[in-house]
MARTIBA-364193 format. One record per residue: z, x, y of N, C-alpha, C, O, CB in turn. Coordinates in steps of 0.2 Angstrom, whole numbers, plus 5000, padded with zeros to 4 digits. Glycine has a CB too. Layout:
N
ZXYZXYZXYZXYZXY;...
//
This chain:
446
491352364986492052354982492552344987493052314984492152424979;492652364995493352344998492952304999492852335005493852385003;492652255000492552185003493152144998493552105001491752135002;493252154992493852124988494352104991494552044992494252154983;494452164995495352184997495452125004495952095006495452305001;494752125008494752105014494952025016494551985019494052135015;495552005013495951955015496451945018496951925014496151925013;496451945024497151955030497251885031496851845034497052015037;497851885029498351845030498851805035499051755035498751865026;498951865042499351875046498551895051498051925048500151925045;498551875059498251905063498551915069498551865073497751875063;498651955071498951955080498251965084497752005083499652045083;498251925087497551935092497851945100498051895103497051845092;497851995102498152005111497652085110497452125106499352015114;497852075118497352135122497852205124497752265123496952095129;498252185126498852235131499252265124499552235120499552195137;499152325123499352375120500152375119500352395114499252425124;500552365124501052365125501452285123502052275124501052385132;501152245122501252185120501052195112501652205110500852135124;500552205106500452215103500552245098500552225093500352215104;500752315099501052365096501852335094501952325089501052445100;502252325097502852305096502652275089502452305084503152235103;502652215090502552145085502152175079502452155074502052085090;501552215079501452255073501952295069502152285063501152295075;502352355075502752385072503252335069503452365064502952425076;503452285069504152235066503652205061503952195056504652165072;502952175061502752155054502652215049502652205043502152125054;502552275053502652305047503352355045503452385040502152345047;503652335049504452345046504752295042505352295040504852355052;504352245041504352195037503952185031503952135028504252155039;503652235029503052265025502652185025502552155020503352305014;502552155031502052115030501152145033501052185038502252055034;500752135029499952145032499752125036499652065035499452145029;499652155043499152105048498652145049498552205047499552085056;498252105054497652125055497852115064498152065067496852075051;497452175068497552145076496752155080496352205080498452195083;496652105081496052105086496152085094496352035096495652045083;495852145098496152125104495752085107495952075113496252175109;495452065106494851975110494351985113494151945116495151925116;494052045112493352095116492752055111492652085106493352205114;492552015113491852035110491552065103491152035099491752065114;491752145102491752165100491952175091491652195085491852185103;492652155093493352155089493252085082493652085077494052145097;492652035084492651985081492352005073491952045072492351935084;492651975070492451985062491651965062491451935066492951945055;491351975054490951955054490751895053490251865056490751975052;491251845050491151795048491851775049492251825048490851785041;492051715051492851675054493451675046493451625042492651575058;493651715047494351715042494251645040494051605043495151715045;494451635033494651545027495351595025495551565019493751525017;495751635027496451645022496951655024497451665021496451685017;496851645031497251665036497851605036497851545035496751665043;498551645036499051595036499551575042499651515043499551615030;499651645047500151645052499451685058499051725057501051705048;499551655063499351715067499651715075500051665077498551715068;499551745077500251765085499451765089498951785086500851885086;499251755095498951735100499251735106499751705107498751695100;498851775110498951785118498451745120497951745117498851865122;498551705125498251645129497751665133497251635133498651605133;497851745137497351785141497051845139497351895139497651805147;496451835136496051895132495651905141495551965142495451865123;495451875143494951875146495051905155494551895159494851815145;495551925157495951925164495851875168495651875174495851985167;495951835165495851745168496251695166496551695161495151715166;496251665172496751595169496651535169496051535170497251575173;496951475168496851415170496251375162496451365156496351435179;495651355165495251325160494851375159494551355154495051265162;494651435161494251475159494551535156494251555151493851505165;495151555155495451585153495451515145495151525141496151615158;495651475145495851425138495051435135494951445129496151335140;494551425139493951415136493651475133493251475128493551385140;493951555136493751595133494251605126493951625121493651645139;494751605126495251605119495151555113495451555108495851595120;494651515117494651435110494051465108494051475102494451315112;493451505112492951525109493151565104492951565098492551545113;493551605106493751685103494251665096494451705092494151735111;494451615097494851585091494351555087494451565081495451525093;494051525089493351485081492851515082492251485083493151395080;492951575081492451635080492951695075492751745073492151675088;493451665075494051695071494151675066494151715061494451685074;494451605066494851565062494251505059493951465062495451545066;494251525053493851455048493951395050494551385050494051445041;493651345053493851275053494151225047494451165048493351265054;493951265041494351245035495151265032495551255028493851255028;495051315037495851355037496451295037496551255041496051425045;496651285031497351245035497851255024497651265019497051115040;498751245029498751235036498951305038499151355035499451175038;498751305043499051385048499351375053499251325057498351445051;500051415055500351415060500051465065500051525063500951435059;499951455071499851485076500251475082500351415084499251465078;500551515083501051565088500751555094500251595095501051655085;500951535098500651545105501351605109501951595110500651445110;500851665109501251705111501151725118500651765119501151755106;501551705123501151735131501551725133502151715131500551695135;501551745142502051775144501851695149502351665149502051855147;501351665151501151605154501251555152501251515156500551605155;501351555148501251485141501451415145501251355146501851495132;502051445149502251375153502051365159502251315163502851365153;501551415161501551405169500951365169500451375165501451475173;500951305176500351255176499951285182500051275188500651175178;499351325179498751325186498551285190498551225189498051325184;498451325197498351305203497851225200497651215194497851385208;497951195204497551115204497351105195496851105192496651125211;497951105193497951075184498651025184499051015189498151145176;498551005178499150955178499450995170500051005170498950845177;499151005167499351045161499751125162499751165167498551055159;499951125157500351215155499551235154499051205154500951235145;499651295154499151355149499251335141498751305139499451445150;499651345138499751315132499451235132499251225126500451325131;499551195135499251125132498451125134497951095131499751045135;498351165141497651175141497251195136496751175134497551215145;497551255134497151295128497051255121496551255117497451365126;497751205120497551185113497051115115496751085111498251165107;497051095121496651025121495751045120495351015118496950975128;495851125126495151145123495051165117494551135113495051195126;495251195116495051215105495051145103494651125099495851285099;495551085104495451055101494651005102494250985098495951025101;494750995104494050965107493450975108492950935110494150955112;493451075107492751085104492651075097492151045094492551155106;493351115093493251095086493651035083494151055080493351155083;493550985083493850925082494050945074494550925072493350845084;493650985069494150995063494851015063495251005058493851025059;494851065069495451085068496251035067496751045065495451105073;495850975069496550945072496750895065496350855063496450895079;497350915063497750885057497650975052497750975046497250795052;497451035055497551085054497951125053498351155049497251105055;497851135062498551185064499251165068499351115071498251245070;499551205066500251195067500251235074500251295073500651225060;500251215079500451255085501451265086501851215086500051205091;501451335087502251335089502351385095502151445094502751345083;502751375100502551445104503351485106503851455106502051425112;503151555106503851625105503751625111503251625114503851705100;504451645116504251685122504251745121504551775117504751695127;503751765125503551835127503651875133503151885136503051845126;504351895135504551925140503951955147503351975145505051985136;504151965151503852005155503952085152504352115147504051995163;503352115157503552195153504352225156504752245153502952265156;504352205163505152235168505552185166506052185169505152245177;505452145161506052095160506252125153506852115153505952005161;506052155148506152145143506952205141507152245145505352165139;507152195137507852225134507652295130507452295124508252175129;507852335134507852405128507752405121507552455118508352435128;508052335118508152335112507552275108507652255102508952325112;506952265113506852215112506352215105506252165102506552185119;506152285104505752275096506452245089506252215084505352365094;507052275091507452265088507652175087507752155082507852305089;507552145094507652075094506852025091506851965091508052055102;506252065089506052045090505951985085505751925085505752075093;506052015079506051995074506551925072506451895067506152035071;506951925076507351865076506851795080506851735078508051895081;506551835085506351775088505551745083505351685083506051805097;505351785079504751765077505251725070504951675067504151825075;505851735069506051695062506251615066506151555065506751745057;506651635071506551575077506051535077506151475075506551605083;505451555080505051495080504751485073504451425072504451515085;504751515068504651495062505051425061504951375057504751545057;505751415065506051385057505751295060505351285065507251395056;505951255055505851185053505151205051504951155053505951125059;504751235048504451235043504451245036504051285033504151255045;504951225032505051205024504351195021504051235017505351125022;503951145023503451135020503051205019502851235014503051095024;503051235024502451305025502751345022502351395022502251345032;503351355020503751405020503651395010503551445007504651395024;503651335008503351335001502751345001502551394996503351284996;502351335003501651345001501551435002501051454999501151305007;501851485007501951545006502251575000502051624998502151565010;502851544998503151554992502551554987502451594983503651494991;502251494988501751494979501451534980501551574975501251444976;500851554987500551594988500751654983500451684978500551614995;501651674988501851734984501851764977501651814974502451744986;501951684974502051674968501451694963501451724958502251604969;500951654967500251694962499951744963499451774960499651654962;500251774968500051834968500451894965500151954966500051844972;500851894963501451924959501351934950501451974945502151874961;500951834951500751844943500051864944499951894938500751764938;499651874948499051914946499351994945499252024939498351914953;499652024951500052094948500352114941500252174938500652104953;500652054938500952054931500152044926500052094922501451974930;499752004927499351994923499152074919499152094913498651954926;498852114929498552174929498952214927498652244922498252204934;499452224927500152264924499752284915499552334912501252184925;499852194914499852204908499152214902499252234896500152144907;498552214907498052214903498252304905497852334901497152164904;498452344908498452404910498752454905498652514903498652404917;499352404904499752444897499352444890499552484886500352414896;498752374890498352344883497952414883497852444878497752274884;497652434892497152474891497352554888496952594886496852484897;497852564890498252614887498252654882498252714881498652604887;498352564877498352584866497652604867497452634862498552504858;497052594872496452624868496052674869495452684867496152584866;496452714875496352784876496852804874496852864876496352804883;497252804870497852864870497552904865497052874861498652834869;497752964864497253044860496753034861496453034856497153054852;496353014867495653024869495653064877496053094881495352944868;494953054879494853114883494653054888494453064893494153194880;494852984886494352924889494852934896495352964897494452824885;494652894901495052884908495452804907495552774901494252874916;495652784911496252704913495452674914495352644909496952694923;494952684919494352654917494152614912493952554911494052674916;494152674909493552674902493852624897493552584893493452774897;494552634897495152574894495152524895494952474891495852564895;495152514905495152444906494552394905494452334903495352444912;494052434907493352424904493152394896492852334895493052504903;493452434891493352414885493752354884493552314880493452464881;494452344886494852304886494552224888494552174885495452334892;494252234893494052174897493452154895493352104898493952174903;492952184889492252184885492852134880492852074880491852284882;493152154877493552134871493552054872493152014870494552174871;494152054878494352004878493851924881493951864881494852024881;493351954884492651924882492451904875492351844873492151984884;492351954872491951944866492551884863492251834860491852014861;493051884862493551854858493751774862494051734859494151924858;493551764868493451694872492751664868492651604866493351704882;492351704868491451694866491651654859491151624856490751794865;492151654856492151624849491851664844492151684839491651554849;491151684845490451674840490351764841490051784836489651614843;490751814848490651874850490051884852489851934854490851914846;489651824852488751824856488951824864489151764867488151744854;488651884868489051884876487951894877487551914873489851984879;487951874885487451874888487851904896488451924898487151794887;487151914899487351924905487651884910488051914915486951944907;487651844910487751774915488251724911488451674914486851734916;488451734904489251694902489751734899490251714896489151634897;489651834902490351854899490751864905491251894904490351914895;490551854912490851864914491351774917491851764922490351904918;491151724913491551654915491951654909492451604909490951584916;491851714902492251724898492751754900493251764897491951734894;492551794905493251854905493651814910494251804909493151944910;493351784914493751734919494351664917494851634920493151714923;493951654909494351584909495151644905495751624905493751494901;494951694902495551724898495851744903496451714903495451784894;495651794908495951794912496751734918497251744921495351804914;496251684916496451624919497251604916497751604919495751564918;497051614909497351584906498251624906498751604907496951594899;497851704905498651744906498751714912499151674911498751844906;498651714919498851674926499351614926499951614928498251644930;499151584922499451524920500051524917500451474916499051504915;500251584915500551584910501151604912501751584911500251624904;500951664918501451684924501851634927502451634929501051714930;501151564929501551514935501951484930502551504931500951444941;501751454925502151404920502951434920503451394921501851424911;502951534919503551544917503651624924503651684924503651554908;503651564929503751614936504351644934504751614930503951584945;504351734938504751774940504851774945504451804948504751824938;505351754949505651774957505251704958504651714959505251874961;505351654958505251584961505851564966505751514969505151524955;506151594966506751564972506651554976507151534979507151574974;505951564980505851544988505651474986505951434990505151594992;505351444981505251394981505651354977505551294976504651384980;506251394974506751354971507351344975507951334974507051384964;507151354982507851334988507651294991508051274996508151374993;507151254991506751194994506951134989506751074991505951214994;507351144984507351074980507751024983507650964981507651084973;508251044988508650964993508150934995508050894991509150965000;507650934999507150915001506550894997506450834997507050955006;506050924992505550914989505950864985505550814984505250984985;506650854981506750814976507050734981507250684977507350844970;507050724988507150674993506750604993506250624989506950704999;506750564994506250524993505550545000505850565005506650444993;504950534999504550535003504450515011504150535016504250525001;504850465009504950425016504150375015503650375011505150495024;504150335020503550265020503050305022503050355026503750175027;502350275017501750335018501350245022501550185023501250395006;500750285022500050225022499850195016499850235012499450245025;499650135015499350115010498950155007498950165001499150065010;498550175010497750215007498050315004497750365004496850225017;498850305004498950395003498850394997498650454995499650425006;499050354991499150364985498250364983498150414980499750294981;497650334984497150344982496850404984496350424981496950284982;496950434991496750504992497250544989497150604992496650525000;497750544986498250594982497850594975497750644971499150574982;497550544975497150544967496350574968496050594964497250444964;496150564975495650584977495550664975495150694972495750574984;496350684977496150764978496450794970496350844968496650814987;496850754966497050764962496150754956495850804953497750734963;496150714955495750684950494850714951494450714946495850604951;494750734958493850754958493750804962494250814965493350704962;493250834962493050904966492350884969492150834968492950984961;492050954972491450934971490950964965491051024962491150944978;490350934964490150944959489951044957489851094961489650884960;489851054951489651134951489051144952488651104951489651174945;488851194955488151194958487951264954487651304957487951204967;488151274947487951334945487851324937487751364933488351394947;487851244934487851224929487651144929487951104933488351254927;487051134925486651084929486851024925486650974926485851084929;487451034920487750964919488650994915488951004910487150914912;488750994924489451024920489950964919490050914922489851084924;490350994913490650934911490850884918490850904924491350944907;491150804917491550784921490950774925491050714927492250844924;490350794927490050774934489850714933489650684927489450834937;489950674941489650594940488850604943488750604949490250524944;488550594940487750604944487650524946487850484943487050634938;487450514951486850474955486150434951485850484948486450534959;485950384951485350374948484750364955484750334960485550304942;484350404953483950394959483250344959483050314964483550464961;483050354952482450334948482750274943483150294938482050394945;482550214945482650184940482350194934482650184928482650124941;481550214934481450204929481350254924481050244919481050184930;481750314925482150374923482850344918483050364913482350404932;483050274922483450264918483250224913483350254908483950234921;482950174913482450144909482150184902482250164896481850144913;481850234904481650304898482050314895482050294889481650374900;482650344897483150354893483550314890483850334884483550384896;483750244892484150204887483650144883483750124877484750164893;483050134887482750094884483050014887482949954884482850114876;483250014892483449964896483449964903483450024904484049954894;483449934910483549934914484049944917484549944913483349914915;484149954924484749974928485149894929485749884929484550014937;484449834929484949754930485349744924485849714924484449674931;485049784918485149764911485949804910486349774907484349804906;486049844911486549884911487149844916487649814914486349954914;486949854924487349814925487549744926487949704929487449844929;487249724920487249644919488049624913488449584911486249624914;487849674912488849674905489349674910489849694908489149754898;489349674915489949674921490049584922490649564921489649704930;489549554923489549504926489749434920489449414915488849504930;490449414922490449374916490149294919489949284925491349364912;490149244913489849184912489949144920489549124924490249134906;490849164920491149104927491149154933491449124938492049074926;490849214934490449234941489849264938489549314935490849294945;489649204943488849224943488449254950487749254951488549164942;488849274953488649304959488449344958488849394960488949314962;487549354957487349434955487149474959487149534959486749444950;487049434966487049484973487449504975487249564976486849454978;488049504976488649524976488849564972489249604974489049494976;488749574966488949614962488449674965488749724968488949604955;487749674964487349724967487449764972487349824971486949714969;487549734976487849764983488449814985488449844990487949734985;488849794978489549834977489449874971489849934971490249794976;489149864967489149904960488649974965488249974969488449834951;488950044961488250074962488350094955488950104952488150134969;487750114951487850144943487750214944487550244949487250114937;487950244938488050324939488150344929488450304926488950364946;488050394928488150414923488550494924488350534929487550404920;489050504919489550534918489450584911489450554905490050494918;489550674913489450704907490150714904490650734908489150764909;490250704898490550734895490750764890491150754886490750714894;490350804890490250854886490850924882490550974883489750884890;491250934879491950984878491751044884491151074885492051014868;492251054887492351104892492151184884491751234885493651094897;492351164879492251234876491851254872491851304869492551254873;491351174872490551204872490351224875489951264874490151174871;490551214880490051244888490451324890490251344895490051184897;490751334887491351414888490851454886490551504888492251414884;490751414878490751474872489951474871489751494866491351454863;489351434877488651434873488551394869487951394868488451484871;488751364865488651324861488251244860487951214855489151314859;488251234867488151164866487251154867486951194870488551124871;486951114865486351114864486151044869485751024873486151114855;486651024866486250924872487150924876487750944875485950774863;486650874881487350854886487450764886487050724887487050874897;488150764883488150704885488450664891488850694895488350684880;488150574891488250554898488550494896488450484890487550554904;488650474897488850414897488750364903489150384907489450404896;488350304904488350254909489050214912489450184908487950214907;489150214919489450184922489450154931489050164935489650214920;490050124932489850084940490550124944491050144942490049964940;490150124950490850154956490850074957490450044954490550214964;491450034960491749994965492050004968492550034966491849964965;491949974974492449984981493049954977492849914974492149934989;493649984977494249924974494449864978494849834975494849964972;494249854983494449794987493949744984493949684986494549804995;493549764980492949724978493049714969492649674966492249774980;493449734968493349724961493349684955492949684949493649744961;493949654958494049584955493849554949494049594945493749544959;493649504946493449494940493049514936493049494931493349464940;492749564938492449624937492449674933492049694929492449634941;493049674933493549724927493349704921493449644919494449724928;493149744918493149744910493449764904493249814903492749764908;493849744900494249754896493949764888493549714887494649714897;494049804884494049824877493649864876493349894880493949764872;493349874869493249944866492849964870492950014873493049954858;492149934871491649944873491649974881491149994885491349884871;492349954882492449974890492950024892493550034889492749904894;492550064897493350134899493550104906493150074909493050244900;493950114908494350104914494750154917495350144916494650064914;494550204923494950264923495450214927495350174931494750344926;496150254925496950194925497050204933497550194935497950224920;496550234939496850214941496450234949496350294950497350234938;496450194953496050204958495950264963496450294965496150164961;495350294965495350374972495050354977494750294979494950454969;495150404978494750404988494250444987494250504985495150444996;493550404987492950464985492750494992492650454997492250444981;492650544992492750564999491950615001491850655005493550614999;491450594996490650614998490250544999490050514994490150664990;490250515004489950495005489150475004488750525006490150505008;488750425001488050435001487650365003488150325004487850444993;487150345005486750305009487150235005487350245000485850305010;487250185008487650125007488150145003488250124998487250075004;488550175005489350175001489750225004489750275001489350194991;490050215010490450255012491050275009491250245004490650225017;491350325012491850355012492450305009492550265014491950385018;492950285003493350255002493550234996493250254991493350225005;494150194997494350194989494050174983493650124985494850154988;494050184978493550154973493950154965494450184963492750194974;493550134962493750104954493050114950492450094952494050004953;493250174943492850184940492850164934493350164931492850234939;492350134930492250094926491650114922491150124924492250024929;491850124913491150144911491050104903491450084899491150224911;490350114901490250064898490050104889489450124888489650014902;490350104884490250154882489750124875489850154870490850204881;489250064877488750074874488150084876487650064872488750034872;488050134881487750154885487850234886488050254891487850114890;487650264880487550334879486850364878486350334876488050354874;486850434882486050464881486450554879486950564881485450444891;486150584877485950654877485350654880484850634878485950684872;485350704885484850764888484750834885485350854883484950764894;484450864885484450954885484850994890484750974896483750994885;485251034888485851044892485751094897486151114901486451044887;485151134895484751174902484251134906484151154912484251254898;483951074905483351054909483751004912483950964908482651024904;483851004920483850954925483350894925482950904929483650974931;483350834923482950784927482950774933483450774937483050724925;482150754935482250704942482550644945482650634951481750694943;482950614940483050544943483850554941484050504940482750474939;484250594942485050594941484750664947484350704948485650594932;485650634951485950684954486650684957486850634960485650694958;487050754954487450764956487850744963487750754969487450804955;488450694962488850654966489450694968489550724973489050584962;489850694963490450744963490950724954490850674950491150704973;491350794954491550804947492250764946492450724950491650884946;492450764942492950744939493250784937492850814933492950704936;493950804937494250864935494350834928494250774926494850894940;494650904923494550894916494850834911494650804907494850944914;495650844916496050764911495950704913496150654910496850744911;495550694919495150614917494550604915494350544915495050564924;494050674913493450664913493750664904493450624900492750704917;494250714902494550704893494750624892494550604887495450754891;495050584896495350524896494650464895494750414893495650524903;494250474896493550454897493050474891492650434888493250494903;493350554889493050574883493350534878492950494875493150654881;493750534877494350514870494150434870493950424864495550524872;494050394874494150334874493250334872493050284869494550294881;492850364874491950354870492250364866492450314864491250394871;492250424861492350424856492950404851493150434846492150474856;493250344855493650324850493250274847493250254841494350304851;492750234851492250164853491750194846491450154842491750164864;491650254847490850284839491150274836490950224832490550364836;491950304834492250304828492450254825492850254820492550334829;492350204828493050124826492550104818492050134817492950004835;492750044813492550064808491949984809491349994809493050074802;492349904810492249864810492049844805491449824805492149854814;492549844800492349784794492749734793493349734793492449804789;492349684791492649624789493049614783492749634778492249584790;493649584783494149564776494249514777494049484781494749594776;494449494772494949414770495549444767496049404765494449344762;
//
């Protein structure tokens, strides 16, 4: 049960007592939570923080300097810190930071990050390195816990950016406290003249609101708990929509409403990247939105009663005939679309897919297909799972929607496999336009 709890946010990592305690005592006279680990060996978690946002670092855990002192703190840092952690600010907190070891050309500080960088090359486009002086002990000012807090808001500043992304943090976490607030007062009306506990309320409370997501009130073991979560979800939502106390991120609006200033060409199709696809669910074997893989042609064959040339043969019009070329850039995939609230509520019995082509978009070209029979998501991404012939890059989705199958919606086949998902409003965008293509009437008048 306290594994929940166990997400520290803030880490100070130093060894000397006297260095440490300070900087604790001022985060927590800032009612902030830290965690301090003194760099022993010992002291390392089990598994390397993924939530970590701010942390303070002493460069010498090790009573060593130079490249062995850096090599013993890069270890001791990604044995620490997740490699997917970002972004995080890291504090180079030392009293050395600027001093250059006997026969180096380097600080201690650029030593140590070129080490960490260079063992863990994910880091880099991660962390935010910024570094605080840290006085000697006989140099420091009587008053120095009192100043110290100035200096850490010091090296914080010219981060805006980071400074919203803690805001929202703050932000959703204020509406989870509201959510709980509120189912707590729900649980309330249905203990009250009873002998029941806040438990036993919140308990029954959260059975309820299950049953009442379920549609039909038929709960199993294994979908009331994705029922409590999507209700759940929902009041959250509802918090961010109509934030209380947003002003950390409503003093950021000179800057956020700025123009961006000149990006790279390829930024807009990885913004669509990360906006439009995930990776696929691995706990639901046709969840909506997923684009699967065809492995087996003749898998596909079965199922449509046509081949994979045959399919992707409505691409290729009369005046390109270039079918090797198209091969080579076409890869085919089929797409579930099934309603996100059949699959909530248990209901759904078959999975639908619809056939379709990835292309590289620099490839696309005449290619493009227009009208009923054709979808076109409006607009290009960066697919970013790579698979054998089709690297990493931009691409254009295109699907054919006289090319539908249903499967049974618990049995996996062998010849599809999950690629990566499509989040809900392009794989609905995708939905709406098949089923406008069933529904058209096509009759002829005079």
């Amino acid at each position: 049960m306290l594994e929940a709890l166990a997400s520290p946010s803030v880490c100070v990592i130093d060894d000397e007592k006297a260095d440490y305690e300070p900087i604790l005592a001022v985060l927590n006279g800032c009612f902030i939570s830290a965690i301090h680990l003194s760099g022993s060996p010992d002291s390392l978690p089990v598994e390397p923080f993924s939530k970590l946002q701010l942390v303070f670092l002493d460069l010498h855990l090790s009573g060593t300097i130079g490249k062995d002192a850096a090599s013993y703190t890069a270890n001791f840092f990604r044995r620490t810190v997740s490699s997917s952690t970002a972004p995080l600010v890291v504090v180079i907190w030392s009293k050395y930071a600027g001093d250059v070891p006997a026969g180096e050309e380097e600080t201690e500080a650029q030593l140590f990050k070129r080490t960490l960088l260079e063992a863990v090359p994910d880091y880099v486009g991660r962390l935010i390195f910024v570094e605080m002086p840290k006085p000697k002990t006989d140099a420091r000012p009587a008053d120095w816990r009192d100043t110290l807090k100035a200096e850490i808001e010091a090296a914080l500043q010219g981060q805006s950016a980071i400074e919203v992304l803690w805001a929202w943090r703050n932000l959703v976490q204020q509406g989870c406290a509201k959510v709980s607030q509120d189912l707590t007062l729900t649980a309330q009306t249905s203990i009250a003249g009873t002998a029941r506990t806040l438990t036993d309320g919140l308990m029954a409370t959260m059975q309820k609101l299950a049953k009442a997501q379920s549609d039909d009130g038929q709960l199993g073991v294994s979908t009331a708990p994705s029922y409590l979560l999507s209700v759940l979800s929902q009041l959250l939502l509802d918090q961010l929509e109509n934030p209380i106390g947003a002003a950390g991120i409503a003093a950021h609006g000179d800057w956020l409403s700025a123009a961006p200033g000149q990006v790279p060409a390829d930024f807009p199709a990885k913004m669509n990247g990360m906006l439009l696809t995930s990776e696929p669910n691995a706990e639901v074997v046709y969840a909506p939105g997923t684009v699967f893989r065809i492995t087996d042609s003749a898998g596909f064959q079965a199922a449509f009663g046509k081949g994979i040339d045959d399919f992707l043969s409505v691409w290729v019009a009369a005046s390109k005939q270039d079918w090797q070329a198209w091969l080579r850039i076409a890869e085919p995939v089929l797409i579930e679309l099934s309603p996100v609230c059949d699959l909530a509520q248990g209901h759904r019995v078959n999975s639908l897919l619809v056939a379709g082509v990835i292309v590289p978009s620099t490839h696309l070209g005449n290619w493009r297909k227009s009208g009923d029979a054709f979808g076109n998501l409006a607009v290009n991404f960066h697919l970013r799972w790579p698979i054998e012939n089709f690297v990493e890059q931009e691409v254009s989705l295109s699907v054919c929607n006289r090319y539908k199958v249903t499967l049974p919606a618990t049995q996996a086949v062998n010849w599809l496999m999950p690629w990566f998902r499509l989040r809900e409003l392009p794989t609905a965008s995708i939905r709406n336009a098949s089923a406008a293509h069933a529904s058209r009437v096509g009759y002829a008048s005079m």
